[in-house]
N, CA, C and O of each residue as an XYZ file, in Angstrom:
576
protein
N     -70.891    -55.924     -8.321
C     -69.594    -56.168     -8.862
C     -68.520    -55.798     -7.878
O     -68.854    -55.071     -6.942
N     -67.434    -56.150     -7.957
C     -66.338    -56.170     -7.771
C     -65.569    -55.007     -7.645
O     -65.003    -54.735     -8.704
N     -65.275    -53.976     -6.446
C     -64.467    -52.939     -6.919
C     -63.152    -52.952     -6.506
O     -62.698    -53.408     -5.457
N     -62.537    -52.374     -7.482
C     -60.785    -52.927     -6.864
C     -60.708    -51.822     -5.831
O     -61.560    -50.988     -6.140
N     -59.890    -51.355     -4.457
C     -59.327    -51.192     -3.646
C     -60.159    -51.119     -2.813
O     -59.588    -50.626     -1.840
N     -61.119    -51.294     -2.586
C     -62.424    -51.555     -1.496
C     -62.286    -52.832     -0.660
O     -62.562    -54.012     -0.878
N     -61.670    -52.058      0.549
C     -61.884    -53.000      1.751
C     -63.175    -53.971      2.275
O     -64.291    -53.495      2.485
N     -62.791    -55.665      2.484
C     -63.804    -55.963      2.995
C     -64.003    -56.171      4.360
O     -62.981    -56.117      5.044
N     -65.048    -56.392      4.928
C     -65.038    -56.075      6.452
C     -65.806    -57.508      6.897
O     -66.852    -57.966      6.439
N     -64.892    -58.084      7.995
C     -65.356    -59.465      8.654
C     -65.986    -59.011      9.842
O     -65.723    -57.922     10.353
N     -67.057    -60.058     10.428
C     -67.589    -59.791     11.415
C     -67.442    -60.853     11.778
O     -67.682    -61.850     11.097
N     -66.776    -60.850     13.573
C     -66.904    -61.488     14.381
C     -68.372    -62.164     14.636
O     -69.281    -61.359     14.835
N     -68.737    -63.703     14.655
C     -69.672    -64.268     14.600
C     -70.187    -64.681     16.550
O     -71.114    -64.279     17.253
N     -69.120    -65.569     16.779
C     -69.127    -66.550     18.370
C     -68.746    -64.622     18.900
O     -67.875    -63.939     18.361
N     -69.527    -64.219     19.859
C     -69.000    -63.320     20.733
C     -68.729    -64.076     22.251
O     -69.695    -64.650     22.754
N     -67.611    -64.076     22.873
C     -67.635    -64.450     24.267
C     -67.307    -66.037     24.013
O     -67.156    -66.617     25.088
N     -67.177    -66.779     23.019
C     -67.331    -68.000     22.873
C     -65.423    -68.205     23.150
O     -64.789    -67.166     22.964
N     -64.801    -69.149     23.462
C     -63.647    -69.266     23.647
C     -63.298    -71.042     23.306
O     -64.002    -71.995     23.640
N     -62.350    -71.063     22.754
C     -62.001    -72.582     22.839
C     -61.345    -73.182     23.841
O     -60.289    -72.692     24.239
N     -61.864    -74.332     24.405
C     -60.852    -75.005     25.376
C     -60.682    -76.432     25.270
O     -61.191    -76.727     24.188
N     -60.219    -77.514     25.841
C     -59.624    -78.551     25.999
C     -60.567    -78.918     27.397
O     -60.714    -78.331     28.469
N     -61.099    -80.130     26.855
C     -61.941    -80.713     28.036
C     -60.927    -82.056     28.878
O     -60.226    -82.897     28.315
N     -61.157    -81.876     30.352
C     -60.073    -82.347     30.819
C     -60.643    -83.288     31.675
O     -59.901    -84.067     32.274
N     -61.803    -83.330     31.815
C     -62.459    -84.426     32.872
C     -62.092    -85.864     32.308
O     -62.056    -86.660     33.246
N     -61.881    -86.308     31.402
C     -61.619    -87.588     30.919
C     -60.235    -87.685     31.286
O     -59.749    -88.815     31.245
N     -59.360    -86.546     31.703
C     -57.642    -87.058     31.809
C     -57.496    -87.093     33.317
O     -56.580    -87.705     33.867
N     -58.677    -86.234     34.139
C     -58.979    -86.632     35.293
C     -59.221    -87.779     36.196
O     -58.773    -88.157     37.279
N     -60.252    -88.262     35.190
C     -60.648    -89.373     35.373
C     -59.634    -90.401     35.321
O     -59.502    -91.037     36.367
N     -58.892    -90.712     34.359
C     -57.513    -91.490     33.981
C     -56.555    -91.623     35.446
O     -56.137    -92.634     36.011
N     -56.405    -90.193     35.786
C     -55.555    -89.927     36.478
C     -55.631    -90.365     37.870
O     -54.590    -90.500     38.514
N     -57.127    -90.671     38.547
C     -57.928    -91.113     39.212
C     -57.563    -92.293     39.385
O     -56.989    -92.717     40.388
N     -58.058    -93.296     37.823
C     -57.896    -94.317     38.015
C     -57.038    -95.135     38.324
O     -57.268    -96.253     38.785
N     -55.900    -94.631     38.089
C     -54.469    -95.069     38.054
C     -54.062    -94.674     39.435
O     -53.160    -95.409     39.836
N     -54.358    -93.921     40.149
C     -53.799    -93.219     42.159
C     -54.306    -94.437     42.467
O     -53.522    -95.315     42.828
N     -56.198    -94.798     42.346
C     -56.825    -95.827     42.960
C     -55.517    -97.491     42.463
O     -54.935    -98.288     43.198
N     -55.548    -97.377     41.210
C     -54.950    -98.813     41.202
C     -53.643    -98.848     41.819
O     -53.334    -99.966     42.233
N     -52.913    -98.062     41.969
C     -51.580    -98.082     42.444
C     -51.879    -98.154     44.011
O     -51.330    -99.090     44.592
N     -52.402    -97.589     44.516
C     -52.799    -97.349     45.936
C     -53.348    -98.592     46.653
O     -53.089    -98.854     47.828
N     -54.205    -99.412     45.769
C     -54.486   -100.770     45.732
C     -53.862   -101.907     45.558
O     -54.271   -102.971     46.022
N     -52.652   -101.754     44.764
C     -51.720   -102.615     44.430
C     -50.816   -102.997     44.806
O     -50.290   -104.045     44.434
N     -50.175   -101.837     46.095
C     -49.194   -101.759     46.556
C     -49.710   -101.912     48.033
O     -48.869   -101.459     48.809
N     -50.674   -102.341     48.585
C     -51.201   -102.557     50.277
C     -51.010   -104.171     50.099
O     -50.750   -104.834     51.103
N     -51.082   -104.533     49.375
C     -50.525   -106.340     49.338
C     -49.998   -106.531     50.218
O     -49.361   -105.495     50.409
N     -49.773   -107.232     51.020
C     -48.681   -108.388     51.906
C     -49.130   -109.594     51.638
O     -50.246   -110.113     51.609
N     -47.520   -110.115     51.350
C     -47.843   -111.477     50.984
C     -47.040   -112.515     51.907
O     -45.886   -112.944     51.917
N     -48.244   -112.724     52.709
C     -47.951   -113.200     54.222
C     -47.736   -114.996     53.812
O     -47.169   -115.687     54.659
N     -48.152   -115.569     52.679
C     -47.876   -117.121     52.653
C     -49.374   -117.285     52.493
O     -50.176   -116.438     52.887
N     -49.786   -118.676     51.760
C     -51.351   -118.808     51.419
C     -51.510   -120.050     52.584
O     -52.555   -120.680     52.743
N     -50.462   -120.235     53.237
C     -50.306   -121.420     54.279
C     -50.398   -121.202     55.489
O     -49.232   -121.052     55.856
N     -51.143   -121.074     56.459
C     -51.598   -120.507     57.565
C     -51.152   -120.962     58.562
O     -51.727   -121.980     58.947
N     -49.628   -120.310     59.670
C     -49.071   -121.099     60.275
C     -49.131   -119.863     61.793
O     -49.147   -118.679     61.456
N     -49.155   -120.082     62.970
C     -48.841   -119.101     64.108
C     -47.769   -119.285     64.001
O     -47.534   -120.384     64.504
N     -46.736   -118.763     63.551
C     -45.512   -118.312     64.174
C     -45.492   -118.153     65.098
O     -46.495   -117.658     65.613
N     -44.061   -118.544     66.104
C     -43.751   -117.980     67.590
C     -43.334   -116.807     67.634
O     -42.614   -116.250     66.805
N     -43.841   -116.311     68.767
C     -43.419   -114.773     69.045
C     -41.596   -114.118     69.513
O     -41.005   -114.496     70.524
N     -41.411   -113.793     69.184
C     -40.156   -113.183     69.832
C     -39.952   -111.679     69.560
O     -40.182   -110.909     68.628
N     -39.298   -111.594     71.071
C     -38.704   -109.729     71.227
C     -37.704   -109.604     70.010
O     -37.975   -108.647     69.285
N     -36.852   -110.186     69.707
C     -35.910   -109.686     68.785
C     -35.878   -110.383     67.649
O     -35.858   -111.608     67.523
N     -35.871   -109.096     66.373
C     -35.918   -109.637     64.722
C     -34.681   -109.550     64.496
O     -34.026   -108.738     65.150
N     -34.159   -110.228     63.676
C     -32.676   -110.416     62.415
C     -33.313   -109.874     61.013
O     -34.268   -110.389     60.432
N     -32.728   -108.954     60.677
C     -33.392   -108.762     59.399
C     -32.802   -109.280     58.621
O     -31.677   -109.567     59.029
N     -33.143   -109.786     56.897
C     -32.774   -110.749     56.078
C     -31.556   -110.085     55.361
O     -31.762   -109.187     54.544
N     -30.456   -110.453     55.611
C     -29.149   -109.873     54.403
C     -29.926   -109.847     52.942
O     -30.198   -108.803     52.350
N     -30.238   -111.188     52.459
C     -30.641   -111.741     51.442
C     -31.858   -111.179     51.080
O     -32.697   -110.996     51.962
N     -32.230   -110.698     49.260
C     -33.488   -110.524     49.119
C     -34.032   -111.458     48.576
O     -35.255   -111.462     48.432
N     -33.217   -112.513     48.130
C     -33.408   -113.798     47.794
C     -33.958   -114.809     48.922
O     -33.369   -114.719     49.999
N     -34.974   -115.737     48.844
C     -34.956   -117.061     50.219
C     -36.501   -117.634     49.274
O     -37.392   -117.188     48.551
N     -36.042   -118.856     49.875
C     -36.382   -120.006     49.945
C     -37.268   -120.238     51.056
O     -36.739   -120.374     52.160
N     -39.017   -120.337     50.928
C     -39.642   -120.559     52.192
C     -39.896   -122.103     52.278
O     -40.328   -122.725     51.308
N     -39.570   -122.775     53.645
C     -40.781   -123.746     54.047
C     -40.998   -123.715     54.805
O     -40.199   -123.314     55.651
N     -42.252   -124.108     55.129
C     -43.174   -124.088     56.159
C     -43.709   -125.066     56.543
O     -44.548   -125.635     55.845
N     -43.300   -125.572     57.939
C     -43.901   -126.849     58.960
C     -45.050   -125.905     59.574
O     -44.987   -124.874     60.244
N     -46.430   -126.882     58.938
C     -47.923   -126.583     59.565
C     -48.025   -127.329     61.245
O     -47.106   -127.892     61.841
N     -49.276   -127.135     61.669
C     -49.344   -127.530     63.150
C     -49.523   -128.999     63.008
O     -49.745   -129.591     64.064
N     -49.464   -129.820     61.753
C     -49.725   -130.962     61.246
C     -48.431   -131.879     61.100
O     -48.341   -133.101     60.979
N     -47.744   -131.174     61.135
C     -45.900   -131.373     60.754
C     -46.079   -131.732     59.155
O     -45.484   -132.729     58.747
N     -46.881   -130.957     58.225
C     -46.853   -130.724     56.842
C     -45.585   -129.845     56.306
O     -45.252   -128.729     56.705
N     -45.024   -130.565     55.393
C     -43.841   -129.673     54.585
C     -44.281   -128.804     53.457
O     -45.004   -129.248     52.565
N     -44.005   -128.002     53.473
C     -44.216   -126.898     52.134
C     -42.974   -125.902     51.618
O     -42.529   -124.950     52.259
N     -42.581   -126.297     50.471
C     -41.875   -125.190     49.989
C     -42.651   -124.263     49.069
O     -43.393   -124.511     48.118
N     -42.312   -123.263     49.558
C     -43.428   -122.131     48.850
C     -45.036   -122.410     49.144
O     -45.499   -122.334     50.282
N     -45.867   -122.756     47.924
C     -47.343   -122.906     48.015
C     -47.148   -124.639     47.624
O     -48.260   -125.129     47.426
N     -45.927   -125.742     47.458
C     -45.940   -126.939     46.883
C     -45.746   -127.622     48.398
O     -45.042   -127.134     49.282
N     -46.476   -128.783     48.501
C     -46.459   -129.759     49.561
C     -45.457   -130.615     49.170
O     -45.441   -130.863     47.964
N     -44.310   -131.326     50.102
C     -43.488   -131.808     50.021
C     -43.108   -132.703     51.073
O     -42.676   -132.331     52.164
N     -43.327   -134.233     50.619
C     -43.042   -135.000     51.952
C     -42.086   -135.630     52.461
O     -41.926   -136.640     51.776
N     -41.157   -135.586     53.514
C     -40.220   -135.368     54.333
C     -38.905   -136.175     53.334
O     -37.743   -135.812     53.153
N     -39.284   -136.793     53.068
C     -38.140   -137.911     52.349
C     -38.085   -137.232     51.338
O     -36.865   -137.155     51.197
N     -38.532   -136.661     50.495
C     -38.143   -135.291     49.405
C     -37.568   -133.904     49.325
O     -37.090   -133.130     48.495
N     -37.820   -133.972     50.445
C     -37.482   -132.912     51.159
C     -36.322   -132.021     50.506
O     -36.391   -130.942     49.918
N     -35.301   -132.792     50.792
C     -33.754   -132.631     50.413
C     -33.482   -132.288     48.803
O     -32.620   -131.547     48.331
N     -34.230   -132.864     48.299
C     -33.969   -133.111     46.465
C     -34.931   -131.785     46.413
O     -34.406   -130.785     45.925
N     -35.782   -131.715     46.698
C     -36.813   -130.494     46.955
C     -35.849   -129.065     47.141
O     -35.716   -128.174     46.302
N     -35.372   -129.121     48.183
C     -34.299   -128.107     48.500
C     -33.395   -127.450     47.692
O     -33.231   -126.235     47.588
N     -32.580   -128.727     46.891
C     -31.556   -128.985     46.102
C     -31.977   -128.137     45.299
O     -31.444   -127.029     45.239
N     -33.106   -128.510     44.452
C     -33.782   -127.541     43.001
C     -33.830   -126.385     43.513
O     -33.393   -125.525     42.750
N     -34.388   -125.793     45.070
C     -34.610   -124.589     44.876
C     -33.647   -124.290     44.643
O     -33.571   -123.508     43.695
N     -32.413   -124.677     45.290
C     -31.150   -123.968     45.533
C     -30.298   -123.802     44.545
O     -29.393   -122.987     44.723
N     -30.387   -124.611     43.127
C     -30.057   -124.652     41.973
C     -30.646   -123.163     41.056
O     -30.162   -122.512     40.129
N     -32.102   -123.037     41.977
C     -32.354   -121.483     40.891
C     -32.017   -120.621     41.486
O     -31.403   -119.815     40.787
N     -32.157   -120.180     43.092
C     -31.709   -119.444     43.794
C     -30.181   -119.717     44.224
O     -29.964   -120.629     45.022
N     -29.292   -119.077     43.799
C     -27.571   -119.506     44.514
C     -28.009   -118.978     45.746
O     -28.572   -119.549     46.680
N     -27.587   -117.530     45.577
C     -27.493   -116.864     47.351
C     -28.484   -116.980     48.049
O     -28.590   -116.265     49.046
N     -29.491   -117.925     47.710
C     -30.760   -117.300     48.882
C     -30.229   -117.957     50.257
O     -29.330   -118.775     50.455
N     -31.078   -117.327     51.096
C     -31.244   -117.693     52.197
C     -32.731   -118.912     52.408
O     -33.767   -118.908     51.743
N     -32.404   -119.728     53.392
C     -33.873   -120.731     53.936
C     -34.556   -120.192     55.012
O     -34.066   -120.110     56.139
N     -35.533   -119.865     54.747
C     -36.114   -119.234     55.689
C     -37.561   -120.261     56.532
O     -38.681   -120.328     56.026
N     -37.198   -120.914     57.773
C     -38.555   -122.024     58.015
C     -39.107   -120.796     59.178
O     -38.679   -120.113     60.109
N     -40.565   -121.103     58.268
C     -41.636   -120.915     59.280
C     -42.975   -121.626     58.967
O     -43.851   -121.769     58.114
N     -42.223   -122.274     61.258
C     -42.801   -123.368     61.506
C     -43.834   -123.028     62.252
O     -43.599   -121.867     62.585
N     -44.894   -123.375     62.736
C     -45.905   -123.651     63.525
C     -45.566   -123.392     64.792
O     -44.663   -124.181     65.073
N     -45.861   -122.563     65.897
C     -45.552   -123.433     67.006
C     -46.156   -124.093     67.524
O     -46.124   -124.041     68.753
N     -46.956   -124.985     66.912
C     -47.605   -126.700     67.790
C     -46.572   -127.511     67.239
O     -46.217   -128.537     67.818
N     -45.851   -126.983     65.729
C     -44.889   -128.173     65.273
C     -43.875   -128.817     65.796
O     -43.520   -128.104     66.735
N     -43.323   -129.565     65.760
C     -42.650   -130.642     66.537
C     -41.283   -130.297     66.252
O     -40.847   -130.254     65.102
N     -40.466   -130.002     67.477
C     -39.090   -129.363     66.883
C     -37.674   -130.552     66.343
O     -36.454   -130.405     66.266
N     -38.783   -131.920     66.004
C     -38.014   -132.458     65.514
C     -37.879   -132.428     64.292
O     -37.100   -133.066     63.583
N     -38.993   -131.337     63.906
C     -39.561   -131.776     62.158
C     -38.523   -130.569     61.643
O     -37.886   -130.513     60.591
N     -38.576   -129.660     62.715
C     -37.428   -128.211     62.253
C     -36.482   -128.474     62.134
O     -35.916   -127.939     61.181
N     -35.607   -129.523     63.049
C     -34.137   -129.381     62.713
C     -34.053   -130.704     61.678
O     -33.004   -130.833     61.048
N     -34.663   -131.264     61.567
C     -35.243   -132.325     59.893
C     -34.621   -131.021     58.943
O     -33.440   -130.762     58.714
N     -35.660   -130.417     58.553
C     -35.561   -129.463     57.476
C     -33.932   -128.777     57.772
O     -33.134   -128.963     56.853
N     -33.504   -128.135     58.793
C     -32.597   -127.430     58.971
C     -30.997   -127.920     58.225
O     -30.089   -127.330     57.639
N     -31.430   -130.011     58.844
C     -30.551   -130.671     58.547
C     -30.534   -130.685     56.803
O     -29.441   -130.701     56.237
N     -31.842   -130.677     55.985
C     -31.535   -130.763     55.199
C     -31.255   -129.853     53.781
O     -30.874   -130.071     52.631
N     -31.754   -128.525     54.728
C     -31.325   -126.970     54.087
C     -29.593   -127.517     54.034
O     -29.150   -127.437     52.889
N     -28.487   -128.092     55.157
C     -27.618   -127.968     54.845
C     -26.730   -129.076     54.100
O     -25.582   -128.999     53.661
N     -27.730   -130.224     54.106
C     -27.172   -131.080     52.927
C     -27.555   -130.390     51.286
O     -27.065   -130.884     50.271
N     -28.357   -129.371     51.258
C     -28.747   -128.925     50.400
C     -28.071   -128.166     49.841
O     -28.088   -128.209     48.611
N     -27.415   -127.409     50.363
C     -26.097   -126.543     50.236
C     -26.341   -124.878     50.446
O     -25.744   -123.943     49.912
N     -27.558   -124.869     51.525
C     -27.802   -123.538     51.703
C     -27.289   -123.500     52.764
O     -27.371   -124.446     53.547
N     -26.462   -122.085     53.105
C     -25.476   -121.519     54.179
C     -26.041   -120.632     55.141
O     -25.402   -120.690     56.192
N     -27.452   -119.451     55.202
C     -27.864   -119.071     55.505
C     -29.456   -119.477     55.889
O     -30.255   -120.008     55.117
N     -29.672   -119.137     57.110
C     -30.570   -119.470     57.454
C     -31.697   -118.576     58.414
O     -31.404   -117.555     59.036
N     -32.773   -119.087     58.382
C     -33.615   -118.113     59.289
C     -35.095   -118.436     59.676
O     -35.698   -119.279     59.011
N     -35.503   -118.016     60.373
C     -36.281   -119.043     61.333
C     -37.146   -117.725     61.771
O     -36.774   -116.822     62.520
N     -38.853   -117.909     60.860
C     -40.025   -116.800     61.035
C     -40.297   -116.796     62.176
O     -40.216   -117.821     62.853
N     -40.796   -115.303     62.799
C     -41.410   -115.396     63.834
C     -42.112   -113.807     64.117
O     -41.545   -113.127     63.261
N     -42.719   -113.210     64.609
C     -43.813   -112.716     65.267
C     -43.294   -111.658     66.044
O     -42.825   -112.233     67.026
N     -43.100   -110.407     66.178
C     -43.230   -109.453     67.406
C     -44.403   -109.409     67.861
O     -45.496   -109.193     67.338
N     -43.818   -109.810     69.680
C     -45.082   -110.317     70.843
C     -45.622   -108.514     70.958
O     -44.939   -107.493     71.034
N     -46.922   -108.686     70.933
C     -47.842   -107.193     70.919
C     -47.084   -106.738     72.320
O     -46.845   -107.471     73.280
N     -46.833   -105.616     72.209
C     -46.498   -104.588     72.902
C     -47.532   -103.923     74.140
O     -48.454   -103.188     73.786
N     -47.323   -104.220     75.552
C     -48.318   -103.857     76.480
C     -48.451   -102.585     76.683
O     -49.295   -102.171     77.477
């Protein structure tokens, strides 16, 4: 039975046992995410259009973060962006970009096997197009 003012007495059961928070899974997370970022951000996105640029000692860097690429292949192929575009379109081609982009800049990079008649083609028609800025890819020659 039951006695009234009689203390009862608990006994510690877990001796040495402690609670914690397992953290290898937020590790892991944390991991995964350094790797994807670290991966994600080594990109260069050099063009899927494979052209030698000419080399030159001195770069202009772009005012604009805006531009407009085309690219004359060693074929005298037109490309704006990754879209093929043939010479007589050219212009209307231009026009649209220049309708989504206001400020961009045109940026041609041409081949150098390409024919520098096909460049000032395009150049001529970056400026019937109504783009004001311009710029012309090229290569720093390796350093001896």
């Amino acid at each position: 039975m039951y006695r009234q003012g009689a203390a009862m007495k608990f006994k510690k059961t877990n001796k040495g046992a402690t609670s914690s928070i397992n953290i290898t899974p937020l590790v892991d997370v944390v991991f995964i995410l350094l790797i994807f970022f670290a991966v994600s951000t080594t990109f260069f996105y050099a063009g899927a259009i494979k052209v030698e640029l000419p080399k030159a000692a001195t770069t202009m860097e772009n005012q604009s973060n805006e531009m407009v690429r085309v690219v004359v292949t060693k074929d005298n192929m037109l490309y704006i962006g990754d879209t093929q575009v043939k010479e007589a379109d050219l212009e209307s081609a231009l026009k649209n970009a220049r309708d989504t982009a206001q400020n961009a800049s045109l940026v041609i990079e041409a081949d150098t096997n390409s024919l520098h008649g096909i460049v000032v083609r395009v150049i001529d028609a970056g400026k019937l197009a109504g783009f004001e800025k311009f710029a012309i890819a090229t290569e720093e020659p390796v350093k001896k």
